[in-house]
C-alpha positions in Angstrom: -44.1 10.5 -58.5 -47.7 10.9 -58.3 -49.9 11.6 -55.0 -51.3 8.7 -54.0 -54.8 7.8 -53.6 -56.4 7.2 -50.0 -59.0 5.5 -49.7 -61.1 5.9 -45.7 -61.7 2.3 -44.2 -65.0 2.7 -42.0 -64.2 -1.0 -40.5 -67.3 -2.0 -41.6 -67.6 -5.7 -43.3 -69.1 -4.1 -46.7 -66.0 -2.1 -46.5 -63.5 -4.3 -45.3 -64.8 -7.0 -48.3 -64.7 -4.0 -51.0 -61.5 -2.5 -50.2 -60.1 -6.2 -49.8 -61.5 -7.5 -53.2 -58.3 -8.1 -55.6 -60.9 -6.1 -58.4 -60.9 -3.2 -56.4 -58.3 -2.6 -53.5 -55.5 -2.5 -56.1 -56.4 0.8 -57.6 -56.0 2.4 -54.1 -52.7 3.4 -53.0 -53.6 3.1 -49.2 -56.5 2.1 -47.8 -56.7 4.5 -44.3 -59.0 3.3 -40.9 -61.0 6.5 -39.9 -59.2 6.6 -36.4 -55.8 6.7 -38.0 -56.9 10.2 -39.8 -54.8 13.1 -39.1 -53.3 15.9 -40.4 -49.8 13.6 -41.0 -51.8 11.2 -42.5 -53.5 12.7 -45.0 -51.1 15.4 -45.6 -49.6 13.2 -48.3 -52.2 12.2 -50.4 -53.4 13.5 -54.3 -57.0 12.3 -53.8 -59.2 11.2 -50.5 -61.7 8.9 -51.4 -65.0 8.9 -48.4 -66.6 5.5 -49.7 -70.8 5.4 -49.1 -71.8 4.7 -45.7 -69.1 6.4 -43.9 -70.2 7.2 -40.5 -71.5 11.3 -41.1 -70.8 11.6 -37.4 -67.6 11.2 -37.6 -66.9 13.2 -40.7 -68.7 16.1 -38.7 -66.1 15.6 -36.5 -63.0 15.5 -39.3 -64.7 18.2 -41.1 -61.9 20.7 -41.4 -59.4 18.3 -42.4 -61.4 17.2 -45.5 -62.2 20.5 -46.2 -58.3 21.2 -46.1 -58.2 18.6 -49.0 -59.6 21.2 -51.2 -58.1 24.2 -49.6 -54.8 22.8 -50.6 -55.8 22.1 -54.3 -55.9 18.1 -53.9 -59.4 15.9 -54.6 -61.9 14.7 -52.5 -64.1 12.1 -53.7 -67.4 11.5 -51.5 -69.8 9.1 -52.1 -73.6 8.4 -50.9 -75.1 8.3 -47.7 -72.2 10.0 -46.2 -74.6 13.6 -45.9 -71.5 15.8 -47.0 -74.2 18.5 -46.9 -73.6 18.1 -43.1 -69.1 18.3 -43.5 -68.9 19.8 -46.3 -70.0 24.1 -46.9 -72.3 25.1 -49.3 -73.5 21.4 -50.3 -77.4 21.3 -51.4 -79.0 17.8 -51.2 -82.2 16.6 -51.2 -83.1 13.7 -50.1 -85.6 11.4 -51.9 -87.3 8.2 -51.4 -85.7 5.1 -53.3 -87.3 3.0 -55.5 -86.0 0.0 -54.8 -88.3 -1.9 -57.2 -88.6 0.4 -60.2 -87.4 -2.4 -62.6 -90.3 -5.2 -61.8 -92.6 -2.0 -63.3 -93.5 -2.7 -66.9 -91.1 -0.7 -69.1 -89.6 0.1 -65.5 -87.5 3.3 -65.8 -85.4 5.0 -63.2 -85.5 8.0 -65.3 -81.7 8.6 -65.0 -79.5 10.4 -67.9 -76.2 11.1 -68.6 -76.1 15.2 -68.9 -71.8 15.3 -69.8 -71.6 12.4 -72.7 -67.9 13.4 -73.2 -67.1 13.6 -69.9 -64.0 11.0 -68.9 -65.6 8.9 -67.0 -67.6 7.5 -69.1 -64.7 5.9 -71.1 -64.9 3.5 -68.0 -68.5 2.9 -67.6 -71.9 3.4 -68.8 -75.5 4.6 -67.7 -76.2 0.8 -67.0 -73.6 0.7 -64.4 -74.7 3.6 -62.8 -78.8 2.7 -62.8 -79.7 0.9 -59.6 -81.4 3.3 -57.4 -79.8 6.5 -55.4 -81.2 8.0 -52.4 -80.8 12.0 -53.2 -79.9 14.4 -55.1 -77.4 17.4 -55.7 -77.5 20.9 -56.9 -74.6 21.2 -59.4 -72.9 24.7 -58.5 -72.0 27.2 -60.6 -69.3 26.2 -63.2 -69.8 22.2 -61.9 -70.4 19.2 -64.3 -73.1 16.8 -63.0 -72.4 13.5 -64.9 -75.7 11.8 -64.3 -79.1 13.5 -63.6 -82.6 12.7 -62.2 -85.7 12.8 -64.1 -86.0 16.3 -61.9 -82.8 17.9 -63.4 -80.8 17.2 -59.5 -77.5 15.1 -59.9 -76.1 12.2 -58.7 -73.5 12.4 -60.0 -71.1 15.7 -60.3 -67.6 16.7 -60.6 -66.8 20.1 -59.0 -63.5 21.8 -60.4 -64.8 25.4 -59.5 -65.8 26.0 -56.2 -62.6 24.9 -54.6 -58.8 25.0 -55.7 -59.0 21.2 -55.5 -61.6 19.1 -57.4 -64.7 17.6 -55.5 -66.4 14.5 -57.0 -69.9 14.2 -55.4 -72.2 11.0 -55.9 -75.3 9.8 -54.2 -74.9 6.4 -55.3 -73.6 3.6 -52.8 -71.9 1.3 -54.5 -69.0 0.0 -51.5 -72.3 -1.0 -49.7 -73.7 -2.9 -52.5 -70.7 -4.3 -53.6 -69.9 -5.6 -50.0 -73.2 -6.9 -48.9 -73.2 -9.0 -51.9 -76.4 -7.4 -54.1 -76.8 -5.2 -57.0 -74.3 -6.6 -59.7 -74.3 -3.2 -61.6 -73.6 -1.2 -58.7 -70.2 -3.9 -58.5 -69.6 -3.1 -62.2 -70.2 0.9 -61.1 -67.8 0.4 -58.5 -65.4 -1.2 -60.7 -64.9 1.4 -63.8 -65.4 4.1 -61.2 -62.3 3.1 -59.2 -60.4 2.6 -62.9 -61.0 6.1 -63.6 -59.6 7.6 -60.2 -56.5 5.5 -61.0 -56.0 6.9 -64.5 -56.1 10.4 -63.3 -59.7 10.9 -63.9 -59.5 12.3 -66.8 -62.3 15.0 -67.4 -62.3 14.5 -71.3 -63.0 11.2 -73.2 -60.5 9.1 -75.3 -60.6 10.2 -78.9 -58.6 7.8 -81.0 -58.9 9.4 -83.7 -58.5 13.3 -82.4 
């Protein structure tokens, strides 16, 4: 039987809507209030998602037990505007100002790539879906993947199978709050194929048909 996959309610309404949309809360296995966290109730679980906008106070204060995700081999999954530099050791962020309105410029461009065009993921989504705007960016560690980069070379994007003998998947993007205060249709779309790929194992290699 596989782990299942938690997902952290913050109890706010862009949360509550996201995790209660059918396109979305079905992928999750159990969808987990912040002050039901514990030891026992994490204990259980093959991947801890920390959706955007999660209070970074209180994951300051739950630091150890996310960090114990890792420690035990399992994945963590951590999402923007959540500062995990902050809960999280030897995160480097930095944090940039958004350009909310890059795409009313002429030949607007966000100046995001993808940097690991084979990477699984992106048998569930493309750039498009991950091109809104994103608030920061990390360093990609030694022996990481960043998925997506910045025009500067930081990621938004990274998956993190070295550093820890669990898996940490790192975004800047905030797609629960987009998604659940009803703007930004590709950050819904993001959220979508995003949430597809944590349900089929996330697969760090792309579907070959033929291969």
């Amino acid at each position: 039987m596989t782990a299942p996959i938690i997902v952290l309610d913050g109890g706010t309404s862009y949360h509550a809507f996201s995790l209660s949309d059918p396109m979305l809360g079905p992928w999750f296995d159990q969808r987990l209030y912040v002050d039901d966290v514990s030891a026992e109730t994490l204990g259980h679980a093959g991947t801890v998602v920390v959706p955007c906008r999660l209070n970074p106070d209180w994951l300051v204060a739950h630091s150890d037990l996310l960090v114990e995700v890792l420690r035990q081999g399992r994945t963590l999954i951590a999402m923007g505007e959540t500062e995990p530099q902050s809960w999280l050791p030897d995160i480097r962020f930095t944090s940039v100002p958004t350009n909310f309105w890059w795409w009313l410029e002429p030949e607007g461009d966000l100046g995001l790539h993808i940097a690991a065009p084979d990477h699984g993921l992106f048998d569930f989504l493309t750039l498009a879906e991950a091109t809104w705007h994103y608030h920061g960016t990390f360093e990609t560690p030694d022996g990481a993947t960043s998925l997506v980069n910045a025009a500067d070379g930081g990621s938004i994007l990274l998956d993190d199978r070295t550093s820890w003998p669990g898996r940490l998947i790192l975004t800047s993007l905030d797609p629960f709050y987009h998604h659940g205060s009803f703007f930004m249709p590709a950050a819904s779309r993001f959220l979508v194929g995003f949430t597809q790929w944590i349900q089929s194992g996330m697969p760090i290699h792309r579907h070959r048909p033929d291969g």
